[in-house]
C-alpha positions as a Markdown table, in Angstrom:
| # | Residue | x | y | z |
|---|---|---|---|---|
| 1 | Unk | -70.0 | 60.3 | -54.5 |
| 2 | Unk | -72.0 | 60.1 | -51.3 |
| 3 | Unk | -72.6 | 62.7 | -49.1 |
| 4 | Unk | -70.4 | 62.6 | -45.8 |
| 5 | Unk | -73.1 | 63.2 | -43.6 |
| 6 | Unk | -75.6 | 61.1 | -44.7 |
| 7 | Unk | -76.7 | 57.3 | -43.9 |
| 8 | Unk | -76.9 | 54.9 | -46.7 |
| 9 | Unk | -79.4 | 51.5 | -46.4 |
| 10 | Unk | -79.3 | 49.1 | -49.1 |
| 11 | Unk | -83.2 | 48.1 | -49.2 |
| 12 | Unk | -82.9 | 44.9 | -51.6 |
| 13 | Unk | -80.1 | 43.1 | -52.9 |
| 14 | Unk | -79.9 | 40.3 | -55.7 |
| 15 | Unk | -77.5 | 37.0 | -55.3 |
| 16 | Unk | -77.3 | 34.1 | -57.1 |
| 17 | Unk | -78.3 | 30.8 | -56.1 |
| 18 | Unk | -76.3 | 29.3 | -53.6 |
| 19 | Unk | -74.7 | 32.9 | -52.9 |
| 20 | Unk | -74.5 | 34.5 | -49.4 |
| 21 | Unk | -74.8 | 37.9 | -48.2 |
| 22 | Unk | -73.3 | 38.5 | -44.7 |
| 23 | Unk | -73.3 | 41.8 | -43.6 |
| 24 | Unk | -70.2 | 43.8 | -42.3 |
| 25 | Unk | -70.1 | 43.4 | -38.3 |
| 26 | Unk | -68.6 | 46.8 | -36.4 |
| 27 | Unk | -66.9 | 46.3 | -33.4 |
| 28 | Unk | -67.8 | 50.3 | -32.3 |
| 29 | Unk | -70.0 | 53.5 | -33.5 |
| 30 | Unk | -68.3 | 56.9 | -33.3 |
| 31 | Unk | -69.8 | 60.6 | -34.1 |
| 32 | Unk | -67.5 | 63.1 | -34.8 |
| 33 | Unk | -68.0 | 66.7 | -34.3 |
| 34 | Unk | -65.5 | 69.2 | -35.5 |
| 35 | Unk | -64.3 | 71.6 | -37.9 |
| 36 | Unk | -63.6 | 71.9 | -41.4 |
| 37 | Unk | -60.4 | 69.9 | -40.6 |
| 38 | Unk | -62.4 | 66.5 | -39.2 |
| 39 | Unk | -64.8 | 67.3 | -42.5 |
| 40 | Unk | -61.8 | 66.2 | -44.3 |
| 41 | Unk | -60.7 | 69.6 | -45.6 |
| 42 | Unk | -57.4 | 69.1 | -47.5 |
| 43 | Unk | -58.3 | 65.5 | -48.0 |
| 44 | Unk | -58.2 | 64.3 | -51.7 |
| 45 | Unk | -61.6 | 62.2 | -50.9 |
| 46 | Unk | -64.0 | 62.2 | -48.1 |
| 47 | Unk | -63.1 | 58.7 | -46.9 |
| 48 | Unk | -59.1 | 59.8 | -46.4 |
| 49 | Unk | -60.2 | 62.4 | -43.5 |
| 50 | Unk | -59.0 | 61.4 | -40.4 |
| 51 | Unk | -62.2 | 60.8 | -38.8 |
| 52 | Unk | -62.7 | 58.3 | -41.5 |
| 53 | Unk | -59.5 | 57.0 | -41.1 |
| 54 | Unk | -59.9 | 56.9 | -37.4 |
| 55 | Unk | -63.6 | 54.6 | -37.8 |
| 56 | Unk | -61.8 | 51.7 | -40.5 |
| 57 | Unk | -58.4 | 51.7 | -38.0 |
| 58 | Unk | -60.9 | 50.7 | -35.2 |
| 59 | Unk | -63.8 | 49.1 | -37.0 |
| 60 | Unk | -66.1 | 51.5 | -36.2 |
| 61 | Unk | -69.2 | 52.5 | -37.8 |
| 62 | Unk | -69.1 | 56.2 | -38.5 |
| 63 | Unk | -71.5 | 59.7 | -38.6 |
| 64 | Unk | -68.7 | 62.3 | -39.4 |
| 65 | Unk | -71.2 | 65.6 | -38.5 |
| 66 | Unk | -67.9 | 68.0 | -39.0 |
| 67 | Unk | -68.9 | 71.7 | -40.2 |
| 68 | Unk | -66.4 | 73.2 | -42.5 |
| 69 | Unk | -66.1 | 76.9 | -43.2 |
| 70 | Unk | -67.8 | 78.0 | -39.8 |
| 71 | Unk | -67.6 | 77.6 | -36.2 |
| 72 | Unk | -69.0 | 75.7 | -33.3 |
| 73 | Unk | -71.7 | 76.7 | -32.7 |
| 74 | Unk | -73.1 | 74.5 | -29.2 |
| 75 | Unk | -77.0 | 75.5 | -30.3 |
| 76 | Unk | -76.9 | 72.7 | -33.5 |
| 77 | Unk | -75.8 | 69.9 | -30.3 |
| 78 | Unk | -78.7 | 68.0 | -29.6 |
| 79 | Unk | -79.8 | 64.1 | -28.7 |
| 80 | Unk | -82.6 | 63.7 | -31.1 |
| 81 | Unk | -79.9 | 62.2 | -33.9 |
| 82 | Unk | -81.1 | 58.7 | -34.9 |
| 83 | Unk | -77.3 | 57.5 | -34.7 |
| 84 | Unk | -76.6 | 56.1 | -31.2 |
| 85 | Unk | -72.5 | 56.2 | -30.7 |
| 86 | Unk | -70.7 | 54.8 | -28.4 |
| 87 | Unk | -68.0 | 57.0 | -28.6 |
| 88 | Unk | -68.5 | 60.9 | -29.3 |
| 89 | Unk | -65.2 | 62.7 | -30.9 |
| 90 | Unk | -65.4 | 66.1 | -30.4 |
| 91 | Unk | -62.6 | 68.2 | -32.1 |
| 92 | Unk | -63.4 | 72.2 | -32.6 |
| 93 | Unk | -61.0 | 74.1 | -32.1 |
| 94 | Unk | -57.9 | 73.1 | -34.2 |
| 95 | Unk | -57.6 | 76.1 | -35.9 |
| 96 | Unk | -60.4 | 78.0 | -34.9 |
| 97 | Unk | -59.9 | 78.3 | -31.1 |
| 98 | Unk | -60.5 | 81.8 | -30.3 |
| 99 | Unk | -63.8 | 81.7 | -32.9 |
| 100 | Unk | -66.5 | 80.1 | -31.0 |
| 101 | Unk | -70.2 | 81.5 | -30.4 |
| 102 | Unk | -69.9 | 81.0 | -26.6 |
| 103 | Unk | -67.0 | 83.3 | -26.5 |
| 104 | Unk | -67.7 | 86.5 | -29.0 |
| 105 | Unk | -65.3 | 88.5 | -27.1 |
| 106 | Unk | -62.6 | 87.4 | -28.6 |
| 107 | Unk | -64.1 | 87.3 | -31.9 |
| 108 | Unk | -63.5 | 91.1 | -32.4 |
């Protein structure tokens, strides 16, 4: 199995002769950020979560960076990720609303 957040290259590939290799054209590139819930928690495989689900609907190529078990936490957001989206989904929150690091008062 592949790791969810990771980005696999193939770097050589065999054919035989008169064989083609075309590769897959996407139509969009979406980044999700979320909770343990865009992860794919309660999914029977990484590819059924819905953010996967989501990408193959709309032909999109697809970074899930969801964080199950914690929080958002706004300090891990930066630009400096080598995937350029198009569309950003952001979905904290779901059921984890009142447990966010920019609001600790209503952690306790």
């Amino acid at each position: 199995m592949l790791p969810c957040h990771g980005i696999g290259v193939l770097t050589s590939v065999e054919i035989d002769d008169g064989a083609s290799l075309v590769p897959h054209q996407y139509d969009y590139k979406f980044m999700f950020w979320g909770d343990s819930l865009t992860q794919g928690w309660n999914s029977d495989q990484d590819s059924l979560s819905y953010a996967n689900r989501v990408a193959r609907h709309f032909n999109a190529e697809v970074v899930n960076l969801a964080v199950g078990g914690t929080v958002f936490n706004a300090d891990v957001v930066c630009d400096e990720h080598p995937f350029d989206p198009e569309y950003v989904i952001l979905a904290y929150g779901t059921n984890d609303w009142n447990k966010t690091t920019f609001n600790d008062e209503k952690r306790n």
